[in-house]
N, C-alpha and C positions, 0 to 999 in steps of 0.2 A: 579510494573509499571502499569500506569492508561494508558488503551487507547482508544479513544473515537471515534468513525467512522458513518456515516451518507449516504446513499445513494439519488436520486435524480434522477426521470426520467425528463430529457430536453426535448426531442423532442417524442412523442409519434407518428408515421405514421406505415402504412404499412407493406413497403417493409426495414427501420431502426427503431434502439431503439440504442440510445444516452443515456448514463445517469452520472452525475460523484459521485464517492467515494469521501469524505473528510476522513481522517484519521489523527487524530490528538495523536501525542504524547507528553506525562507529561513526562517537564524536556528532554525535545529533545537532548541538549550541552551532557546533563551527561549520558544518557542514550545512545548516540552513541561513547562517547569515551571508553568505556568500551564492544563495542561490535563490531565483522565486518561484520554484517545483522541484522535487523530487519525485521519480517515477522506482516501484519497485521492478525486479526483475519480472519476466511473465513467467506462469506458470500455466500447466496443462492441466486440464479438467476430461475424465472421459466417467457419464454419468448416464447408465444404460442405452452405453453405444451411442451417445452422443457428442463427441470431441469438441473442446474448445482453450482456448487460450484468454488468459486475462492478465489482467496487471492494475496494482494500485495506485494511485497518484497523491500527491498533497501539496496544494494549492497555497499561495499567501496570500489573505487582502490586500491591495490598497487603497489608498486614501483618493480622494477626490482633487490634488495635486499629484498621482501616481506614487506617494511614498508608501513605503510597508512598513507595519508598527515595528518597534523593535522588542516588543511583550513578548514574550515565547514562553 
């Protein structure tokens, strides 16, 4: 599975730091119906000398018999 992610500082001030993740995944259809989470890779954050690591996730409902929709 290829996944490709890009960060991006928007607003550079002060007192905020705005910035957005693009994460993009190869073959998205095929690669969620065979899974019930995707995690992106982690990425580093250092935001006046404050170091951190994060990472995105994406979640599937299910149903109240444990199935997952198949709407995507």
């Amino acid at each position: 599975m290829q996944i490709d992610w890009n960060m991006e500082l928007l607003v550079p001030t002060v007192s905020d730091i705005i910035f957005k993740y693009t994460w993009s995944i190869a073959n998205y259809k095929k690669t969620i119906s065979k899974k019930s989470s995707i995690d992106s890779p982690s990425f580093e954050l250092n935001v006046n000398g404050i170091h951190s690591s994060w990472n995105l996730s994406i979640r599937f409902w299910k149903g109240p018999e444990g199935e997952r929709s198949e709407e995507y």
